[in-house]
PyMOL Python script that loads the backbone (N, CA, C, O; Angstrom):
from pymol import cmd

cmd.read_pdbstr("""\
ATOM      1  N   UNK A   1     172.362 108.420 102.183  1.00  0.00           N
ATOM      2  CA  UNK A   1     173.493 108.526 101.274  1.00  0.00           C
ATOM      3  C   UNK A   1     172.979 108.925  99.898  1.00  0.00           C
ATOM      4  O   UNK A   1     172.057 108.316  99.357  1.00  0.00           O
ATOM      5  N   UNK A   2     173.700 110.132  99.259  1.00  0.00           N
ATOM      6  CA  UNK A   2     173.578 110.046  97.803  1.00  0.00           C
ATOM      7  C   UNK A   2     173.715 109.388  96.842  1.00  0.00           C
ATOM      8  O   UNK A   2     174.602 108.538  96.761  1.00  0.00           O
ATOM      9  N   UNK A   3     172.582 109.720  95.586  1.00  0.00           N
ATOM     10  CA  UNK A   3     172.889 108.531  94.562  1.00  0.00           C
ATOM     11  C   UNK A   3     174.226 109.157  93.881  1.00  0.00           C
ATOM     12  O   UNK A   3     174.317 110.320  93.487  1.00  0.00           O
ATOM     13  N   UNK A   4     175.006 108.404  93.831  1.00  0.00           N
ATOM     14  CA  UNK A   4     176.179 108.624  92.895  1.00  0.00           C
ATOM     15  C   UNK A   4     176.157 108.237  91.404  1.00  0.00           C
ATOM     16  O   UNK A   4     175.682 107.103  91.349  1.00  0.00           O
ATOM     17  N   UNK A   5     176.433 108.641  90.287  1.00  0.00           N
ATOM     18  CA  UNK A   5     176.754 108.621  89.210  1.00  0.00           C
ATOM     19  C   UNK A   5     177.637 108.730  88.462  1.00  0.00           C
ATOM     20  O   UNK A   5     178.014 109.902  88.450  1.00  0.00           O
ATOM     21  N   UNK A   6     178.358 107.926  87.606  1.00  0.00           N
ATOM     22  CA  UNK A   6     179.322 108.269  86.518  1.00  0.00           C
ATOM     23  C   UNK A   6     179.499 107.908  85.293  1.00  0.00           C
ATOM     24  O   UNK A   6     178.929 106.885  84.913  1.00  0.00           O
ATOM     25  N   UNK A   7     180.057 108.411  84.680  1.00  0.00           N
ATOM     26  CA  UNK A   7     179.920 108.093  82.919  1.00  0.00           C
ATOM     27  C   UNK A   7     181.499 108.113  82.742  1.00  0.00           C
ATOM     28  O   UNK A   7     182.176 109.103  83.020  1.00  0.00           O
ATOM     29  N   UNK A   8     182.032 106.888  82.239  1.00  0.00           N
ATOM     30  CA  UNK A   8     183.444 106.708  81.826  1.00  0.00           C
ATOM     31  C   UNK A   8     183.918 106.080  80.985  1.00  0.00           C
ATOM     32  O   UNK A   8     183.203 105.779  80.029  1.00  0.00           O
ATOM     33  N   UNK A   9     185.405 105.614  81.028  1.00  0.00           N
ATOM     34  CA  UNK A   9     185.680 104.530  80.054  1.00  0.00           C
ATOM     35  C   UNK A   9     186.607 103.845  81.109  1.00  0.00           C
ATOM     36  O   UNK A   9     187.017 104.317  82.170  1.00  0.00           O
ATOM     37  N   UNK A  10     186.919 102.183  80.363  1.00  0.00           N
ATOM     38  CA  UNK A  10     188.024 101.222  81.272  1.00  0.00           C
ATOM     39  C   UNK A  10     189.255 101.801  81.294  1.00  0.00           C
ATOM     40  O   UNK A  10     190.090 101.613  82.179  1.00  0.00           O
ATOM     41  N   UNK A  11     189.441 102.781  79.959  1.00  0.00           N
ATOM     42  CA  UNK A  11     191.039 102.801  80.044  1.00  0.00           C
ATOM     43  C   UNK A  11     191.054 104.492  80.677  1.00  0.00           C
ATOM     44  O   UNK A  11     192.249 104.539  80.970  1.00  0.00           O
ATOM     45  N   UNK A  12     190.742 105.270  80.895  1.00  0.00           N
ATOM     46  CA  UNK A  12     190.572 106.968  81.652  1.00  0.00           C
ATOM     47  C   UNK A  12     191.170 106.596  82.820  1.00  0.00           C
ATOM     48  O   UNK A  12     190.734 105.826  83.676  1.00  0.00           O
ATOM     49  N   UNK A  13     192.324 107.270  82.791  1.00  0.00           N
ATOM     50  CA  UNK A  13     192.795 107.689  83.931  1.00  0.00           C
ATOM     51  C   UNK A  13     192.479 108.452  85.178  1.00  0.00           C
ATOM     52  O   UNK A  13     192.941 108.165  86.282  1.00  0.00           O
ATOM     53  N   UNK A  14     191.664 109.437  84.932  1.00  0.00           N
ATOM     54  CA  UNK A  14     190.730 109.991  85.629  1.00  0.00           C
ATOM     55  C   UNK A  14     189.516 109.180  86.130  1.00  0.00           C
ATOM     56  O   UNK A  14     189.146 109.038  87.296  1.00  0.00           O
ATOM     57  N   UNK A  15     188.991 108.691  85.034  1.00  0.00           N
ATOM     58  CA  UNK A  15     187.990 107.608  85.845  1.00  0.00           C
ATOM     59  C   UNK A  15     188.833 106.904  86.756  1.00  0.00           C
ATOM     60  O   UNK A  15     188.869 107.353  87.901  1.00  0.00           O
ATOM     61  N   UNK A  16     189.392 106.084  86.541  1.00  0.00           N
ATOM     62  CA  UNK A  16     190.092 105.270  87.687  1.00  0.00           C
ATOM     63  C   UNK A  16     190.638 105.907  88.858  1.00  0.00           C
ATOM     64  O   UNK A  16     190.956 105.278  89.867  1.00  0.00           O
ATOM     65  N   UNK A  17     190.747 107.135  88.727  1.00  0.00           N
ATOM     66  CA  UNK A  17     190.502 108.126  90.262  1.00  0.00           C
ATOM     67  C   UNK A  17     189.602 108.613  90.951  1.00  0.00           C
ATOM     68  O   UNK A  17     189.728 108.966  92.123  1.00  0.00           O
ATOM     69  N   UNK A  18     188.551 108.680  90.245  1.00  0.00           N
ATOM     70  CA  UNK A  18     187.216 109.005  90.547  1.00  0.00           C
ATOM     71  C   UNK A  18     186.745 107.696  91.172  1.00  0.00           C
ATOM     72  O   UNK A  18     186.173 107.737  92.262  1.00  0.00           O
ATOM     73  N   UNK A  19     187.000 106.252  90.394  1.00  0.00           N
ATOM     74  CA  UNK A  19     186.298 105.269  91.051  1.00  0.00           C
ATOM     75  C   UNK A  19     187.263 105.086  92.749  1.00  0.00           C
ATOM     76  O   UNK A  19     186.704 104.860  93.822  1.00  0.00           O
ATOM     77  N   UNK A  20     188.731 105.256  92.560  1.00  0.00           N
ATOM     78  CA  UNK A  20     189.593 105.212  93.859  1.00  0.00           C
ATOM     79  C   UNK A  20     188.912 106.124  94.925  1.00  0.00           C
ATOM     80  O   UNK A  20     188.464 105.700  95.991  1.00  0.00           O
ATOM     81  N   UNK A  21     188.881 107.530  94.485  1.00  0.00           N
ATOM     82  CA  UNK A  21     188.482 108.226  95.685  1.00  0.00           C
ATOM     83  C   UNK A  21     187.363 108.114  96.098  1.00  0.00           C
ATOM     84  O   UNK A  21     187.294 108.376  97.299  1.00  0.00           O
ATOM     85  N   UNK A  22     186.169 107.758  95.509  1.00  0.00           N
ATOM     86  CA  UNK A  22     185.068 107.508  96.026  1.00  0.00           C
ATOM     87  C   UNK A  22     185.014 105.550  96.652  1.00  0.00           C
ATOM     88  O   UNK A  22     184.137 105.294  97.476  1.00  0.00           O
ATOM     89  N   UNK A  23     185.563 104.864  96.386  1.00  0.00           N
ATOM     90  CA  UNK A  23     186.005 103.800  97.096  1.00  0.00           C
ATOM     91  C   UNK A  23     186.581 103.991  98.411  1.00  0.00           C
ATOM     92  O   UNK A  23     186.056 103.619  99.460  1.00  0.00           O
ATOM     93  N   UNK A  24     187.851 104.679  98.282  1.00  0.00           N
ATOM     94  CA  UNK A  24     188.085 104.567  99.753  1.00  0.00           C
ATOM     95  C   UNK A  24     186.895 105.370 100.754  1.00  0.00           C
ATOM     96  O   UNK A  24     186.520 104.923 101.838  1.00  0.00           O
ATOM     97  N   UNK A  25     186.330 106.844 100.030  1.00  0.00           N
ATOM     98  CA  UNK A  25     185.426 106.886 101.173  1.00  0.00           C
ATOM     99  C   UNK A  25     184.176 106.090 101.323  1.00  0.00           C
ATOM    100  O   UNK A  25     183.128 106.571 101.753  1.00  0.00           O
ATOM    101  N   UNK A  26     184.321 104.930 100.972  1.00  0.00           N
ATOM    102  CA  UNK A  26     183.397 104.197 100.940  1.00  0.00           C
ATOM    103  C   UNK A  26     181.598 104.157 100.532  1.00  0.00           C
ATOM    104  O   UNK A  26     180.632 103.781 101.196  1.00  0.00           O
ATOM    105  N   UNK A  27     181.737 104.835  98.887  1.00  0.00           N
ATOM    106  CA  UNK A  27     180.414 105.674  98.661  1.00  0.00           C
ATOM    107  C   UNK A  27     180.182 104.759  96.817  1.00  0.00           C
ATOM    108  O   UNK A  27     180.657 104.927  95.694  1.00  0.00           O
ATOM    109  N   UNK A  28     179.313 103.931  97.379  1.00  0.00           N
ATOM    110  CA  UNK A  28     178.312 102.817  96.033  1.00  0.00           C
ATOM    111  C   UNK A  28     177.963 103.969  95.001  1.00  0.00           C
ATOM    112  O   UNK A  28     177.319 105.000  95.196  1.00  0.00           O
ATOM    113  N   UNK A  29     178.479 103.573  94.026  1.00  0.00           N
ATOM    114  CA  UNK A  29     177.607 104.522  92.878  1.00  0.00           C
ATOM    115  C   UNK A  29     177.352 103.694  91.692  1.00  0.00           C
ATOM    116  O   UNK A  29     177.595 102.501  91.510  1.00  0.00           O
ATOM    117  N   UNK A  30     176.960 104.328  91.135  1.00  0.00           N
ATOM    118  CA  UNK A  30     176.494 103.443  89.464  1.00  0.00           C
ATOM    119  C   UNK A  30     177.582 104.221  88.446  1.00  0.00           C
ATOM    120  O   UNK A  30     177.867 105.414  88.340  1.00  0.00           O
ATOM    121  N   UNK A  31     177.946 103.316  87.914  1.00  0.00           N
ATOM    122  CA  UNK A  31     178.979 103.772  86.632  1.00  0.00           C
ATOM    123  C   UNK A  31     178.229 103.002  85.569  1.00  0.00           C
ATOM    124  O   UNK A  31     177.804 101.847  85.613  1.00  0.00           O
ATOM    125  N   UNK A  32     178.142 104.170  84.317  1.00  0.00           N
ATOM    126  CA  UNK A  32     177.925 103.970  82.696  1.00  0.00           C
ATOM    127  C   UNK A  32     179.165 103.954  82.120  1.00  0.00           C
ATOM    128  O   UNK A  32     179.937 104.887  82.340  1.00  0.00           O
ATOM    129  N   UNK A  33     179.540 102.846  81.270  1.00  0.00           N
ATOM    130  CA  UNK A  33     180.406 103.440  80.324  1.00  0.00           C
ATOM    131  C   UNK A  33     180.400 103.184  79.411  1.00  0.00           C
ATOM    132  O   UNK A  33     180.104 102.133  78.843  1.00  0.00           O
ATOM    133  N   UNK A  34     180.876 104.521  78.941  1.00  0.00           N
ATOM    134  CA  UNK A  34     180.168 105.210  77.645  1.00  0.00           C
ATOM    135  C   UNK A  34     181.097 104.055  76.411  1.00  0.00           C
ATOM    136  O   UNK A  34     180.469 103.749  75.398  1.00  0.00           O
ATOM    137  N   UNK A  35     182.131 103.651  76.536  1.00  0.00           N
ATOM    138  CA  UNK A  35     183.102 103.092  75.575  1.00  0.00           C
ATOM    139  C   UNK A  35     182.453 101.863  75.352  1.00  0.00           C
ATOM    140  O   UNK A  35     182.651 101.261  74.296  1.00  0.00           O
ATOM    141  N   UNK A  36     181.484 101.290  76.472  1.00  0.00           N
ATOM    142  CA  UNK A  36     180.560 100.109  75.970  1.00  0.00           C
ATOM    143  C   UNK A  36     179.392 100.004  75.093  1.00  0.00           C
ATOM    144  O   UNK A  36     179.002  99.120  74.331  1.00  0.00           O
ATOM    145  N   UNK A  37     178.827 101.460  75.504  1.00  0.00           N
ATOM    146  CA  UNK A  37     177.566 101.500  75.415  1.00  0.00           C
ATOM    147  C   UNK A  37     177.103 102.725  74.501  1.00  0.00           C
ATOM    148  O   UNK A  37     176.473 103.658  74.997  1.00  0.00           O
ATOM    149  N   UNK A  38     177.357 102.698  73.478  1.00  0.00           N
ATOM    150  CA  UNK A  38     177.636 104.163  72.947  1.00  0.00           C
ATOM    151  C   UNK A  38     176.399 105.025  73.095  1.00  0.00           C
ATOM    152  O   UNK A  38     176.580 106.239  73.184  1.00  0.00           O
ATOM    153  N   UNK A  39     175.193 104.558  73.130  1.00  0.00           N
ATOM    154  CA  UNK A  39     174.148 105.320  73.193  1.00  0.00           C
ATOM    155  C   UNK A  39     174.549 106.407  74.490  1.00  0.00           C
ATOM    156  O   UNK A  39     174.374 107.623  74.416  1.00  0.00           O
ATOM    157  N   UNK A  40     175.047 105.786  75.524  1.00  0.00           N
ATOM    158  CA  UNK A  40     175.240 106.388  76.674  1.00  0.00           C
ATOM    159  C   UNK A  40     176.122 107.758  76.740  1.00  0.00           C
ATOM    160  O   UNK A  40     176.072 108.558  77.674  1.00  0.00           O
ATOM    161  N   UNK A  41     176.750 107.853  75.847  1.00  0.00           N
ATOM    162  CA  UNK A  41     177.995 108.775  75.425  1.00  0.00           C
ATOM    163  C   UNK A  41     176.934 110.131  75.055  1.00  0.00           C
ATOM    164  O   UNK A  41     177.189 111.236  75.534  1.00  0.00           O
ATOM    165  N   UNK A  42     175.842 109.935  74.242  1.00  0.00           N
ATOM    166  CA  UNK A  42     175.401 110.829  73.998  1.00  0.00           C
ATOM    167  C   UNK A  42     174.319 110.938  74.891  1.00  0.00           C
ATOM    168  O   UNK A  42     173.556 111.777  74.413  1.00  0.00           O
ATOM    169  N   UNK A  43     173.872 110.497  75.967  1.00  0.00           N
ATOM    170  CA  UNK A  43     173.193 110.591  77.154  1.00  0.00           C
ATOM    171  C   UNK A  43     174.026 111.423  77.830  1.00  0.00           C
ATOM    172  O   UNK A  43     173.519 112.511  78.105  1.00  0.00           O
ATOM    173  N   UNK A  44     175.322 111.227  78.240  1.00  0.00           N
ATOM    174  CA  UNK A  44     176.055 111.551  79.223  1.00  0.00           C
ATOM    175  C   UNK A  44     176.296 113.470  78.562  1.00  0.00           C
ATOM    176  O   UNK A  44     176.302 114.507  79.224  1.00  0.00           O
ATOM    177  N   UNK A  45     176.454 113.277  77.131  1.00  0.00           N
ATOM    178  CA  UNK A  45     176.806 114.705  76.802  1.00  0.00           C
ATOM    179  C   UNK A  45     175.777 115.879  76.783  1.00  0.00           C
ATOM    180  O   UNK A  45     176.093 117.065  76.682  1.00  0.00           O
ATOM    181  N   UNK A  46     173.906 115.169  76.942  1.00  0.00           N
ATOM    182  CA  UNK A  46     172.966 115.942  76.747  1.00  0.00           C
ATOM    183  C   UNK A  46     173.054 116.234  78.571  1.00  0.00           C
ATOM    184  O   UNK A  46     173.062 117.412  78.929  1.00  0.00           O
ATOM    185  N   UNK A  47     173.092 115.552  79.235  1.00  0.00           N
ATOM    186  CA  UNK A  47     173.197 115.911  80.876  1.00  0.00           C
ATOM    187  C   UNK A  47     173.729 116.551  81.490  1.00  0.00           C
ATOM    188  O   UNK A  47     173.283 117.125  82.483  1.00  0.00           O
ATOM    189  N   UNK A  48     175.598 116.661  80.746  1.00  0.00           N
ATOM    190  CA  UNK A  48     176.495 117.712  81.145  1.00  0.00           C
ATOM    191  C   UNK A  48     176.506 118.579  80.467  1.00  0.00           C
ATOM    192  O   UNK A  48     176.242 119.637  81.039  1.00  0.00           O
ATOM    193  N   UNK A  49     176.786 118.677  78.985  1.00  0.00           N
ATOM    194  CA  UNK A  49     176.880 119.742  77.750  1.00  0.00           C
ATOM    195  C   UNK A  49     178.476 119.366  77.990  1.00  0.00           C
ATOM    196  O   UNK A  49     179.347 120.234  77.928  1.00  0.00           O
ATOM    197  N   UNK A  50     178.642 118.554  78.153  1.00  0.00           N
ATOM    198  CA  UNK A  50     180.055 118.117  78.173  1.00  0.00           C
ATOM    199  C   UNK A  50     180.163 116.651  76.864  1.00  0.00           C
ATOM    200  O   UNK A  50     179.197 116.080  76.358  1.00  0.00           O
ATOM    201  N   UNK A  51     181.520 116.391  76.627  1.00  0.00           N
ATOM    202  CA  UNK A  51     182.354 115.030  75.732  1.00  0.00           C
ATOM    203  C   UNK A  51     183.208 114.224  76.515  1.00  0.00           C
ATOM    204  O   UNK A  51     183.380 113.037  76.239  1.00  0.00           O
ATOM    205  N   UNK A  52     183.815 114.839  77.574  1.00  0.00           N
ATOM    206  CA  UNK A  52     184.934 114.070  77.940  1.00  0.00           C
ATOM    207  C   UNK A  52     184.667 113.340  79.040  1.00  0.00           C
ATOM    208  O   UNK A  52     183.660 113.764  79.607  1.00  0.00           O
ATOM    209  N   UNK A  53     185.128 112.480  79.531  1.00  0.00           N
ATOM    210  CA  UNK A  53     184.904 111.700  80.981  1.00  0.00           C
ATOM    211  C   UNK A  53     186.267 111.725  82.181  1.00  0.00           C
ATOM    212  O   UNK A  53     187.480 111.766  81.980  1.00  0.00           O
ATOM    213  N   UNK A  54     185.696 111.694  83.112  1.00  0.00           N
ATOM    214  CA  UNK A  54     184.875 111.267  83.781  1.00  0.00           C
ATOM    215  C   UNK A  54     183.458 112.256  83.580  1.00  0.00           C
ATOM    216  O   UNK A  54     183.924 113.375  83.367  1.00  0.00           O
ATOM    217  N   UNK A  55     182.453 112.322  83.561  1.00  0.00           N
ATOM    218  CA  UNK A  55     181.548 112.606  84.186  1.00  0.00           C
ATOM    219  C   UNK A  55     180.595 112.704  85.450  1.00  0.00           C
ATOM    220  O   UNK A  55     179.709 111.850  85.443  1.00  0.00           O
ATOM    221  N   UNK A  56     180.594 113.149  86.007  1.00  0.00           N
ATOM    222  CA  UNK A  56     179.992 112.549  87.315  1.00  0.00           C
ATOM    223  C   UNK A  56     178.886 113.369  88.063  1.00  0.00           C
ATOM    224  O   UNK A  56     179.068 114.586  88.094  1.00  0.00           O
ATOM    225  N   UNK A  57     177.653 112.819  88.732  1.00  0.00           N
ATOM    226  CA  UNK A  57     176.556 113.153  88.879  1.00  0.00           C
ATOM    227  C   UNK A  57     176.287 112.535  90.530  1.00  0.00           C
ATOM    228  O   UNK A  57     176.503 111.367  90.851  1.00  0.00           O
ATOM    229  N   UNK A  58     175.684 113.792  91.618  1.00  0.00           N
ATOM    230  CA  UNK A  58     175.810 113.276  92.708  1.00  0.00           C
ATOM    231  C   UNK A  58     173.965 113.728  92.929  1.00  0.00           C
ATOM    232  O   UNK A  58     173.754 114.940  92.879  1.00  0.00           O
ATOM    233  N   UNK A  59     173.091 113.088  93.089  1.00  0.00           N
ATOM    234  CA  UNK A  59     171.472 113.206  93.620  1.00  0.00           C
ATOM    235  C   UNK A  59     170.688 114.084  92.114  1.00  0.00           C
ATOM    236  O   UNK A  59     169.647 114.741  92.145  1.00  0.00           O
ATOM    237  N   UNK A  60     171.660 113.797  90.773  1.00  0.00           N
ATOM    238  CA  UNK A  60     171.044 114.435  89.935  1.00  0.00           C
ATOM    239  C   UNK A  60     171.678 115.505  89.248  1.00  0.00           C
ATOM    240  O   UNK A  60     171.647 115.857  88.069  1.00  0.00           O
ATOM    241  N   UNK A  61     172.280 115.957  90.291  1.00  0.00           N
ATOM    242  CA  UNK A  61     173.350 117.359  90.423  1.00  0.00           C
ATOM    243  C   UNK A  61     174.733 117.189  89.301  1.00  0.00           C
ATOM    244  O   UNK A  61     175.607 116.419  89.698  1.00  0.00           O
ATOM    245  N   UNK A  62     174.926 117.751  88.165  1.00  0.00           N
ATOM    246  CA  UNK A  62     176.706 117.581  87.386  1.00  0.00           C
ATOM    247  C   UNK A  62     177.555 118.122  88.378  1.00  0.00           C
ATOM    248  O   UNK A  62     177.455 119.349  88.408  1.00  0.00           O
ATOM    249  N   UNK A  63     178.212 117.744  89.053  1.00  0.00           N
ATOM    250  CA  UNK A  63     179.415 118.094  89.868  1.00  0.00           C
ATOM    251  C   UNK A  63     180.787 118.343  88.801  1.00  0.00           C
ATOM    252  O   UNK A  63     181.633 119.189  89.089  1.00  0.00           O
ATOM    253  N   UNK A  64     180.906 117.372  87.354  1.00  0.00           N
ATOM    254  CA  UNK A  64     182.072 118.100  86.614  1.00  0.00           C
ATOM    255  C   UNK A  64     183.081 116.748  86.723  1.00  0.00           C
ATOM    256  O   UNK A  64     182.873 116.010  87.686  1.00  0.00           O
ATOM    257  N   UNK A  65     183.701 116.541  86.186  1.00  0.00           N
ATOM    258  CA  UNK A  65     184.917 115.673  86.059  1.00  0.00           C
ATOM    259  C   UNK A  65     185.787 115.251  87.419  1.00  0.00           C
ATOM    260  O   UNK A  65     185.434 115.584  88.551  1.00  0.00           O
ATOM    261  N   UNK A  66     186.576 114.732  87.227  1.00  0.00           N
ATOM    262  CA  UNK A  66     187.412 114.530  88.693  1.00  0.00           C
ATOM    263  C   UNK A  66     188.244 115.531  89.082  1.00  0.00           C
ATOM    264  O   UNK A  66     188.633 115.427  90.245  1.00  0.00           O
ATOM    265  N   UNK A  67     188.672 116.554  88.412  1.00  0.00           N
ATOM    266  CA  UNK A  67     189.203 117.522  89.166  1.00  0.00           C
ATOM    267  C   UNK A  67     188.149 118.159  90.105  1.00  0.00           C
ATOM    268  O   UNK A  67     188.164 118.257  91.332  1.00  0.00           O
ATOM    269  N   UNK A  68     187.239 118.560  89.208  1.00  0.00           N
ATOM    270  CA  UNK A  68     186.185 118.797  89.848  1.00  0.00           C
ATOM    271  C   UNK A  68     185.361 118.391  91.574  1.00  0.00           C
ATOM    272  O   UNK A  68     184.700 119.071  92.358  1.00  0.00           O
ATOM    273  N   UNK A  69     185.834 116.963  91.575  1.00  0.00           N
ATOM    274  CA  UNK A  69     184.807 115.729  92.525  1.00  0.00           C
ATOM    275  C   UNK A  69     185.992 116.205  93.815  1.00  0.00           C
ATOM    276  O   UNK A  69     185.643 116.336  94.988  1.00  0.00           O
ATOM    277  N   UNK A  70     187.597 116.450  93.271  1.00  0.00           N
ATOM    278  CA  UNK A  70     188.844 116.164  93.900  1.00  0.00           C
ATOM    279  C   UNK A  70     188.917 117.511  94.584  1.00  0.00           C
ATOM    280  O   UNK A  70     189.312 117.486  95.750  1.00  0.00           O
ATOM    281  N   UNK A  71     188.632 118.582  94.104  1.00  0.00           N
ATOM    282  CA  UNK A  71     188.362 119.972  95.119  1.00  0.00           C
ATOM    283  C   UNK A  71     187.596 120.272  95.550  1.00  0.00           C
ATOM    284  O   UNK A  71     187.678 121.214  96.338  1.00  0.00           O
ATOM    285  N   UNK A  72     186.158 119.524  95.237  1.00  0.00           N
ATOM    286  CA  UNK A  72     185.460 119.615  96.286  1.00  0.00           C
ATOM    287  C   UNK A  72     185.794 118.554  97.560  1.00  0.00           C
ATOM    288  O   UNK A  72     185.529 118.797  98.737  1.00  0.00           O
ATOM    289  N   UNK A  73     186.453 117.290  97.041  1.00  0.00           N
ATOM    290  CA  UNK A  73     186.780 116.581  98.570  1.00  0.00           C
ATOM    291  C   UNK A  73     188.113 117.468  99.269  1.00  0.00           C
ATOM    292  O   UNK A  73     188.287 117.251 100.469  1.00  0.00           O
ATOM    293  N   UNK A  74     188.760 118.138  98.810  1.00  0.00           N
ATOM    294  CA  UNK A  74     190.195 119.343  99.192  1.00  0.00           C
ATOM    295  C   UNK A  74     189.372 120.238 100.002  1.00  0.00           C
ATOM    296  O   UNK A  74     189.888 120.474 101.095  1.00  0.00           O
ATOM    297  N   UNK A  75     188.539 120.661  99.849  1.00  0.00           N
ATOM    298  CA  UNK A  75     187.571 121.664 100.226  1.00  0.00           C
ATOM    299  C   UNK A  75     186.901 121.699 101.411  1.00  0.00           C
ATOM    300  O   UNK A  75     186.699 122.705 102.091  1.00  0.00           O
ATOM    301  N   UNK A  76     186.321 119.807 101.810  1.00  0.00           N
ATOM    302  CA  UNK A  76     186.149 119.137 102.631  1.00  0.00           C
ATOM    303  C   UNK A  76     184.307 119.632 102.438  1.00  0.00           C
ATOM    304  O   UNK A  76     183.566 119.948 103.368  1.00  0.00           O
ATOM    305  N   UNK A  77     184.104 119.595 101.630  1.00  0.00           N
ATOM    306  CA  UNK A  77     182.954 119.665 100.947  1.00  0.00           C
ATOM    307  C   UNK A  77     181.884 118.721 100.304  1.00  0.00           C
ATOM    308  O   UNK A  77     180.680 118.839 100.075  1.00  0.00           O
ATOM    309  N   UNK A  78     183.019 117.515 100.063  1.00  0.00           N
ATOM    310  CA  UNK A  78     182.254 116.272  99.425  1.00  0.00           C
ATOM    311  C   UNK A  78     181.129 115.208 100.284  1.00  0.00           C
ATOM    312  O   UNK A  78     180.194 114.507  99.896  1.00  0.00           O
ATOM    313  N   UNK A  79     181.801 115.509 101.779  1.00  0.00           N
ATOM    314  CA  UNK A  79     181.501 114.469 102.713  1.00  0.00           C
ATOM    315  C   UNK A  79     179.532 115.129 102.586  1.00  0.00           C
ATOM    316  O   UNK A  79     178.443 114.586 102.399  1.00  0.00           O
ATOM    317  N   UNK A  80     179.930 116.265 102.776  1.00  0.00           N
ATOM    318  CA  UNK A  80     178.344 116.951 102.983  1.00  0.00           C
ATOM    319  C   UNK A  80     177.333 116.395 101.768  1.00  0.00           C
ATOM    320  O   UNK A  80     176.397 115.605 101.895  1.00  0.00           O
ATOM    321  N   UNK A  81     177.888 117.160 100.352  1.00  0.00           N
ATOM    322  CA  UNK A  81     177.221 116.783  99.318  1.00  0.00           C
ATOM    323  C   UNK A  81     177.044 115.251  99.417  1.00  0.00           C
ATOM    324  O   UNK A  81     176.108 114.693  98.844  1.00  0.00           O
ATOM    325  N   UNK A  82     178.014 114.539 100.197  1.00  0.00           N
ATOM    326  CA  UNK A  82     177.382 113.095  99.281  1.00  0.00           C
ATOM    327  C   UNK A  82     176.556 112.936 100.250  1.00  0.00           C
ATOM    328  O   UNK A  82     175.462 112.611  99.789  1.00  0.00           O
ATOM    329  N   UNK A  83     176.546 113.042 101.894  1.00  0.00           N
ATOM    330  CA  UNK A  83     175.428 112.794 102.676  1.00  0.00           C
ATOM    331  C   UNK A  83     174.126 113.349 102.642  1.00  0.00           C
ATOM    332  O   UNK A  83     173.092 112.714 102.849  1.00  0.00           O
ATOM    333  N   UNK A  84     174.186 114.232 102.447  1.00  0.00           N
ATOM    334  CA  UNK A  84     172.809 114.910 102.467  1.00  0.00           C
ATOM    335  C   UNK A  84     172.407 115.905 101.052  1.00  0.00           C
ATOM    336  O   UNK A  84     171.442 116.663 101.152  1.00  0.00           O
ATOM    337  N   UNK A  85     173.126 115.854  99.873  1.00  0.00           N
ATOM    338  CA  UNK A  85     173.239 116.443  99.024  1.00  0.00           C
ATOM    339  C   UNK A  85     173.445 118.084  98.662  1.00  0.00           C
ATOM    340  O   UNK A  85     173.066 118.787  97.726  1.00  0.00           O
ATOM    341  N   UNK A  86     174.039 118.269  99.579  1.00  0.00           N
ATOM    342  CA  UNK A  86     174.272 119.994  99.601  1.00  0.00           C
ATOM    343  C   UNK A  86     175.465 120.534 100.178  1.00  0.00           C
ATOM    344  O   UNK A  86     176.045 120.150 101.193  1.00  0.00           O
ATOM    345  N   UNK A  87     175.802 121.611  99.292  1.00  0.00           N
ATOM    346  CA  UNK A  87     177.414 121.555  99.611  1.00  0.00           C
ATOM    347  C   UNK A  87     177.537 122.747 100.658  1.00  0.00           C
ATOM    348  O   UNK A  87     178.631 123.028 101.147  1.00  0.00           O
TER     349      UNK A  87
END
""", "prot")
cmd.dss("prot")
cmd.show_as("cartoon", "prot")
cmd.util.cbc("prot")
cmd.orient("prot")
C-alpha cells in the first residue's frame, strides 16, 4: 500500500472529502495541518508550489487537491496509484 499524504485544515471542505473518500476505500494516510502547525503551511507550499488545501501526496508523488484525487478515482485510476504507485 501507498504512503498517503495530506496537508489541510479542520474547517476545508474539501479536506473533509479527501479524508471521506480515502476512508471509505479504506487507505491510512498521514494528515498535516497546516492551520495547526504553521511551519507546515510553508512546507506544504515548497512541495506543491501550491497555497491552498487540500494538498495531497501519494509515495512522494503531488497528485493536486481533491478534485484532483476525485478524477483520478472517476477515472478508476486511484485504486492502481495507491497500490502500487503508478497510474
Amino acid at each position: 500500500m501507498s504512503a498517503v499524504v495530506i496537508y489541510s485544515t479542520g474547517m476545508c471542505p474539501y479536506c473533509v472529502r479527501v479524508r471521506q473518500l480515502l476512508e471509505r476505500k479504506g487507505v491510512h494516510y498521514t494528515e498535516h495541518r497546516v492551520d495547526e502547525q504553521i511551519d507546515l503551511r510553508h512546507e506544504m507550499g515548497t512541495k506543491s508550489n501550491r497555497r491552498s488545501v487540500p494538498q495531497i501526496f501519494i509515495n512522494d508523488a503531488h497528485v493536486g487537491g481533491y478534485n484532483e484525487l476525485a478524477q483520478l478515482e472517476r477515472n478508476g485510476m486511484l485504486e492502481a496509484l495507491l497500490s502500487d504507485g503508478s497510474a
